[in-house]
C-alpha positions in Angstrom: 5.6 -20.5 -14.8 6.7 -17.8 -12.1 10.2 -19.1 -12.1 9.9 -19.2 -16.0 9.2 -15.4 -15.7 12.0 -15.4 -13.4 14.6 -16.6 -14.9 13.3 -14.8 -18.4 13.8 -11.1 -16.8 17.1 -12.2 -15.3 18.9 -13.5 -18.3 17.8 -10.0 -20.6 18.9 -8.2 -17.0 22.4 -9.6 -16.6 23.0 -9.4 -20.4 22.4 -6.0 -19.4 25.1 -5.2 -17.3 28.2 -5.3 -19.4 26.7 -1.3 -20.4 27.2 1.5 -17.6 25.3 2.4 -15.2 23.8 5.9 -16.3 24.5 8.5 -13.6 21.4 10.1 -13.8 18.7 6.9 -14.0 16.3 6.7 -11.8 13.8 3.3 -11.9 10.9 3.3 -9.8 9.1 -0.5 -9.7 5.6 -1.3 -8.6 5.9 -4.7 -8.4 2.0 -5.8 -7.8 -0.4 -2.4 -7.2 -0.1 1.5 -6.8 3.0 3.5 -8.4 0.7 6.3 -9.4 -0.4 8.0 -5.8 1.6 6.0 -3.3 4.9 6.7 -2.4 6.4 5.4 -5.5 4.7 7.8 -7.4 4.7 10.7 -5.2 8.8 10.4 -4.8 8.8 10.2 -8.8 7.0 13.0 -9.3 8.9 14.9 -7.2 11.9 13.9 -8.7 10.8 15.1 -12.3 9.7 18.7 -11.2 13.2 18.9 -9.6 14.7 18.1 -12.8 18.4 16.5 -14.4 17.1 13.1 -13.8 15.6 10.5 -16.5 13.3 8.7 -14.7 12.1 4.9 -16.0 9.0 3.5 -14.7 8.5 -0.1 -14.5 5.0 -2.2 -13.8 4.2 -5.7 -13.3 0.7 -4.3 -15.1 2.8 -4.4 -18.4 2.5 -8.1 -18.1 -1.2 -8.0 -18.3 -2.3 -9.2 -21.6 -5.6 -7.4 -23.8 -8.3 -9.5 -25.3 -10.7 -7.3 -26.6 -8.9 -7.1 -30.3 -6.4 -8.1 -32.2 -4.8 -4.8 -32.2 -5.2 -4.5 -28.4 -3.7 -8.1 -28.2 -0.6 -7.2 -30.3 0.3 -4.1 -28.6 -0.1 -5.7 -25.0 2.5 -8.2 -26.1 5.1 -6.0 -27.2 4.5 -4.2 -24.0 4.6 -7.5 -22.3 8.3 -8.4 -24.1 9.5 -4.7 -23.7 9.4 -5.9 -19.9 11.7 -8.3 -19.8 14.1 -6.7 -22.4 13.8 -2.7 -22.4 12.7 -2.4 -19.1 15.1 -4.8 -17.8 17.7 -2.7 -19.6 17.0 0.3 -17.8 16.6 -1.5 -14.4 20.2 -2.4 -14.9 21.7 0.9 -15.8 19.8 2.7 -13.2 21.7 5.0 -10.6 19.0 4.8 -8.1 15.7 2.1 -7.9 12.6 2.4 -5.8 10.4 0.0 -5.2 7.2 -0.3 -3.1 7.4 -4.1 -2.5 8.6 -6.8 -3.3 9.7 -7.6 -6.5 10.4 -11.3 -6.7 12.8 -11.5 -10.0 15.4 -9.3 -7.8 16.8 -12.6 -6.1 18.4 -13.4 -9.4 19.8 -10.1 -10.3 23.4 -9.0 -10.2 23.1 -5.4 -9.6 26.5 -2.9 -9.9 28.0 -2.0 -6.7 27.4 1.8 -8.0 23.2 1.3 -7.5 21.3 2.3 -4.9 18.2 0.5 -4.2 15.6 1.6 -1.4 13.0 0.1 -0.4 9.4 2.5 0.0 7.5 -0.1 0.9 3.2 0.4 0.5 2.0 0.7 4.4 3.2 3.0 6.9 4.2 1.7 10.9 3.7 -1.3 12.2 0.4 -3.4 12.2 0.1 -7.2 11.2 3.2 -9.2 9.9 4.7 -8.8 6.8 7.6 -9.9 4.9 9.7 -12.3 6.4 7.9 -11.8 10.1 4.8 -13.5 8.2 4.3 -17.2 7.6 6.0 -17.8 4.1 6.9 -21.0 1.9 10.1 -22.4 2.1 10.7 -21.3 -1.4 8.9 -17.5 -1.0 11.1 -16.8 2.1 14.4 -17.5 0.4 13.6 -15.6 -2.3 12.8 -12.8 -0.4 15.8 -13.0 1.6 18.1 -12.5 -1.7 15.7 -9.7 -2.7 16.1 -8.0 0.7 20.3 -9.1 0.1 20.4 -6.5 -2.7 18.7 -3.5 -1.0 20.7 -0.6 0.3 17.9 1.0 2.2 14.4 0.8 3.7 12.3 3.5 4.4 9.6 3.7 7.2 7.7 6.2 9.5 9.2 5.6 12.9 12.3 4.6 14.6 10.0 2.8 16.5 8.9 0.3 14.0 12.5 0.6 12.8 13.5 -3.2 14.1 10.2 -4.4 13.1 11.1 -3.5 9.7 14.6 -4.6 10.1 13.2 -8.0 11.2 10.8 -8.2 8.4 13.4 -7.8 5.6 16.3 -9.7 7.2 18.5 -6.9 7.0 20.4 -4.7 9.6 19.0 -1.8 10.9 21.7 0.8 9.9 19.5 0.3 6.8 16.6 0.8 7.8 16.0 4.9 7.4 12.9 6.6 9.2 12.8 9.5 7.5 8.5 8.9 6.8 7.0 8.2 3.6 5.7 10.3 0.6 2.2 9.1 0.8 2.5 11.1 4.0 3.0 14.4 2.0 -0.2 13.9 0.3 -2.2 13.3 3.0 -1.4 16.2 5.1 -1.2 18.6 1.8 -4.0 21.0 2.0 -6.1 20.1 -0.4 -9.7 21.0 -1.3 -12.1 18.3 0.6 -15.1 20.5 -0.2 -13.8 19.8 -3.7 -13.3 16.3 -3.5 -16.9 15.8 -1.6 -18.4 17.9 -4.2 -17.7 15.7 -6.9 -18.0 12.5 -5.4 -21.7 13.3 -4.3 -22.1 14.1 -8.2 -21.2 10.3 -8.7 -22.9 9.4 -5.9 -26.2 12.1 -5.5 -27.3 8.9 -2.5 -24.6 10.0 -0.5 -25.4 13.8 -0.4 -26.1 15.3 3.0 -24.6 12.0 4.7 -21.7 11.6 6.6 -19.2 8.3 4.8 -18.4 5.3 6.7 -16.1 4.0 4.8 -15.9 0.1 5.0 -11.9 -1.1 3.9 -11.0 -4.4 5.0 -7.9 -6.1 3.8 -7.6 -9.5 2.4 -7.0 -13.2 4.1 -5.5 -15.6 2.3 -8.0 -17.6 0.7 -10.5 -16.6 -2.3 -13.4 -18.6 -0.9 -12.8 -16.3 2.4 -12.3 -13.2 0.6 -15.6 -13.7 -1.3 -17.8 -13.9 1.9 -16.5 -10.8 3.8 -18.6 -8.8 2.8 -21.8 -10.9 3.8 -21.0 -9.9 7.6 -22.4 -6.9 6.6 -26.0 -6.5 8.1 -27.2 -3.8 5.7 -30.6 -4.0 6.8 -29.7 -2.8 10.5 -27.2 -0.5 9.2 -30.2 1.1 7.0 -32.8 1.3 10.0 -30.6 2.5 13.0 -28.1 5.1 10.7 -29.0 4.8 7.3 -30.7 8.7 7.7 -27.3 9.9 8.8 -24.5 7.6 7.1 -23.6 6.1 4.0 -21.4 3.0 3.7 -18.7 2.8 1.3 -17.0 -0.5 0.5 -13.5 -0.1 -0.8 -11.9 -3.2 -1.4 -8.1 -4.6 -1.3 -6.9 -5.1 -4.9 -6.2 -8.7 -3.9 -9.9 -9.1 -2.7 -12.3 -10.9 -5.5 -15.5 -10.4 -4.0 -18.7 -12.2 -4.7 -21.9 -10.0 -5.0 -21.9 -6.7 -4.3 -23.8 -5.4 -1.0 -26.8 -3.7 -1.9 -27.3 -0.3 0.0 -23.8 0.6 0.2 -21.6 2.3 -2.1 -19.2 0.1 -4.0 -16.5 2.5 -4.9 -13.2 -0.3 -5.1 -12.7 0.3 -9.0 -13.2 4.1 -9.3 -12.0 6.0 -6.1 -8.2 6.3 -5.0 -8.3 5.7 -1.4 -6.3 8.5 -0.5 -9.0 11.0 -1.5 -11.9 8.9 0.3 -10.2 9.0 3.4 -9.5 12.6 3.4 -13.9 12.8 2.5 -14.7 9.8 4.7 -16.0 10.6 8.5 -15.1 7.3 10.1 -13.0 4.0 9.3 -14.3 0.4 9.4 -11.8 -1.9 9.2 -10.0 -4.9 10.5 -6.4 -5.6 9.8 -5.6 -3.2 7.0 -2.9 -0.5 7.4 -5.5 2.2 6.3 -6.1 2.7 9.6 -2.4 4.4 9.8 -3.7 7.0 7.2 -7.4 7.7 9.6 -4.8 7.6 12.5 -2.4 10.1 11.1 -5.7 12.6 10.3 -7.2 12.1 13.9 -10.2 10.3 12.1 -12.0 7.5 14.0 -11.9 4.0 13.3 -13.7 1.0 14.6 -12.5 -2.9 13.6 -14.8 -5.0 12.9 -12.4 -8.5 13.5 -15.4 -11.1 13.3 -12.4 -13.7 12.7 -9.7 -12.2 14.9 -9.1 -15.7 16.4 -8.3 -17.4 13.2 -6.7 -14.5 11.8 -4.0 -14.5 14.6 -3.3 -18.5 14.0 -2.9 -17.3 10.1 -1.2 -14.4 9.8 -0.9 -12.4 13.6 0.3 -9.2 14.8 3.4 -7.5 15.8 1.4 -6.1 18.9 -1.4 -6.9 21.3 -4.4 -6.2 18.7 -6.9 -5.1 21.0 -4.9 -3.0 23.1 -2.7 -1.7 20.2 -5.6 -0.8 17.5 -6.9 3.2 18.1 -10.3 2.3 18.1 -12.7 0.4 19.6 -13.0 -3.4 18.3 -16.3 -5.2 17.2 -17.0 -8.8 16.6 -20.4 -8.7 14.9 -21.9 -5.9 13.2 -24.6 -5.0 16.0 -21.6 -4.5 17.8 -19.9 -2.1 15.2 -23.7 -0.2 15.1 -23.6 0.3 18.4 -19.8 1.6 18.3 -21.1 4.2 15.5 -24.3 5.2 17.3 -22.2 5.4 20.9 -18.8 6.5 20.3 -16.1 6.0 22.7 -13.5 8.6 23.3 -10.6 7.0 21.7 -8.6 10.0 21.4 -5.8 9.3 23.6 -5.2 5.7 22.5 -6.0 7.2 18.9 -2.9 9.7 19.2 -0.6 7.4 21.6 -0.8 5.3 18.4 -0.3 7.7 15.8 2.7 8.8 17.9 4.3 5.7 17.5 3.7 5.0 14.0 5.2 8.8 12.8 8.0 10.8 13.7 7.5 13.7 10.7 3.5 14.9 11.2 4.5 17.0 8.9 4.8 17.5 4.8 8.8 17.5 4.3 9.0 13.8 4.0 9.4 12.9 -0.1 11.9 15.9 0.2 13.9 14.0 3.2 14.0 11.2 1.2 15.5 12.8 -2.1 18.1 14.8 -0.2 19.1 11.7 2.2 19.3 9.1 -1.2 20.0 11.1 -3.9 21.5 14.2 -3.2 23.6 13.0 -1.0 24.9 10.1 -3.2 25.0 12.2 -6.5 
């Protein structure tokens, strides 16, 4: 059915290019999640308070049909063919295109030689494999070699990762740019945290006068796995040795379909944008997510709990020696990540030898690198 969809947005797409590419398009595509407060949409909102540019969104979420009328139904399904034929219009008069990952259909597409198309990618640094670095079916990695074919840049946060991400898109590094990433901007923006913590303890009146653990692991690659991570949780420990002083908080990856919902802690996966709980959040638990980059880049703590680290290195693995490379101290069970709370280990050193690596610009300037390097500089 994928290749249907494929092969679908390709056809109305190379129709497409017999009309001229319009000067001043701009497509930003969010192929699978974010586009709103990621880099995607941070660099597009950027670019329309900066003005003479028409800027095109386009969302794999368009795709998603709605059930709950007949009405709803109808109007998903235009929006669903508007995809493939509007949308795939603009994609193909577009000046410039940003994406934050992958977007498969680009192995088929024939874009002008006038386009440029950069690559923002979701995660900052360097971390566990990704792209072609990762284990991939035959028929995934080819495709995401002729994706990476068409790209003129990639963006990351370091010329240290630079080969990393070079490697990972099967490209050469002259196009690899580190000039940092939006989401970086909004991070480091002063921004009201009383604010934010104010409000969020309305939601949550549990969670007032405690410091937040926030719990935000990423996914594996199986469902049945996904469901039960969660369960290491020992909320009954966590409850009598720091439930007076902490509140958990479980954020979830988006491709995480958990079973039951741990009770005690704080589900907050549908209704918080992560950036904002880690600018409220105290402390990080995680294991092989890159939101660690984000506690990392803030001098926050984290601890990784990796009960599976064994199997996850046969899976997926690591660019880097986990252990030594993580800024934090690593936990196999969760006495072990009680302890790490209740006993903290002065991590700061490995903490900013990390962060050094990960990011050249500490600093707020990056969307506006970006939009001089790309398009000012190619207008």
């Amino acid at each position: 059915m994928k290749k249907l969809f494929y092969s679908l947005y390709a056809l109305f797409f190379n129709l497409s290019r017999i009309l001229p590419v319009k000067e001043n398009r701009i497509a930003f595509v969010a192929p699978h999640n974010g586009g709103e407060k990621d880099s995607l949409g941070i660099l597009r909102s950027y670019v329309e308070e900066k003005g003479g540019y028409e800027t095109v969104t386009i969302s794999t979420r368009e795709l998603h049909l709605n059930t709950s009328g007949l009405k709803a139904l109808i109007l998903s399904c235009l929006k669903a063919a508007g995809f493939f034929t509007l949308k795939a219009k603009a994609l193909a008069t577009s000046k410039y295109v940003f994406l934050n990952d992958n977007f498969m259909p680009m192995a088929s597409l024939r874009f002008s030689q006038k386009t440029v198309i950069t690559q923002l990618w979701h995660a900052e640094g360097a971390f566990k494999k990704f792209g072609l670095s990762a284990p991939l079916t035959d028929d995934v990695r080819e495709r995401e070699k002729k994706c990476s074919e068409n790209l003129t840049y990639i963006i990351c946060s370091s010329k240290n990762v630079a080969p990393i991400y070079a490697e990972a898109f099967g490209v050469d590094k002259s196009k690899i740019l580190p000039l940092g990433t939006p989401r970086i901007d909004s991070l480091l923006a002063e921004r009201d945290t009383y604010a934010l913590r104010t409000e969020f303890d309305a939601k949550h009146p549990e969670c007032k006068g405690k410091k937040l653990i926030l719990y935000a692991p990423t996914f594996r690659d199986d469902p049945e796995t996904d469901r039960n991570i969660v369960k290491n949780i020992d909320m009954a420990a966590f409850k009598k040795e720091l439930g007076n002083e902490y509140a958990l908080l479980i954020k979830l990856h988006p491709q995480i379909h958990s079973g039951e919902p741990v009770e005690g802690t704080v589900d907050v996966t549908q209704e918080h944008d992560i950036n904002d709980l880690t600018l409220i959040s105290d402390l990080l638990i995680t294991d092989y997510s890159s939101v660690c980059m984000d506690f990392a880049l803030l001098s926050k703590p984290c601890i990784f709990f990796a009960f599976d680290l064994e199997e996850y290195e046969k899976e997926r693995s690591f660019y880097f020696d986990y252990e030594k490379y993580v800024p934090g101290t690593v936990a196999v069970d969760f006495n072990a990540v009680i302890e790490a709370i209740k006993n903290p280990r002065n991590d700061e050193e490995k903490l900013h030898r990390f962060r050094d690596f990960n990011f050249d610009y500490i600093d707020c300037e990056n969307t506006k690198r970006i939009y001089e390097r790309i398009i000012s500089s190619n207008s």
